[in-house]
Residue, then its C-alpha position, 0 to 999 in steps of 0.5 A: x486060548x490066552x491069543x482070544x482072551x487078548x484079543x477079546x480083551x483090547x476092545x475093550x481097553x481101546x473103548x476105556x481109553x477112549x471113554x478117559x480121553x473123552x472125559x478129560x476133554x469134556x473137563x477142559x472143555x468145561x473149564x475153558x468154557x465155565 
């Protein structure tokens, strides 16, 4: 049970990382390119 729970759980951390890395980004982008 906690095994599936983690493993069901790291998508998910893997995918909000991803989405604050890409934000983070996206404001340098923006203050580079503004």
């Amino acid at each position: 049970m906690l095994g599936d729970l983690t493993t069901a759980e790291a998508p998910v951390r893997i995918v909000r990382e991803a989405f604050a890395f890409h934000g983070a980004l996206d404001i340098l982008v923006c203050n580079a390119g503004g």
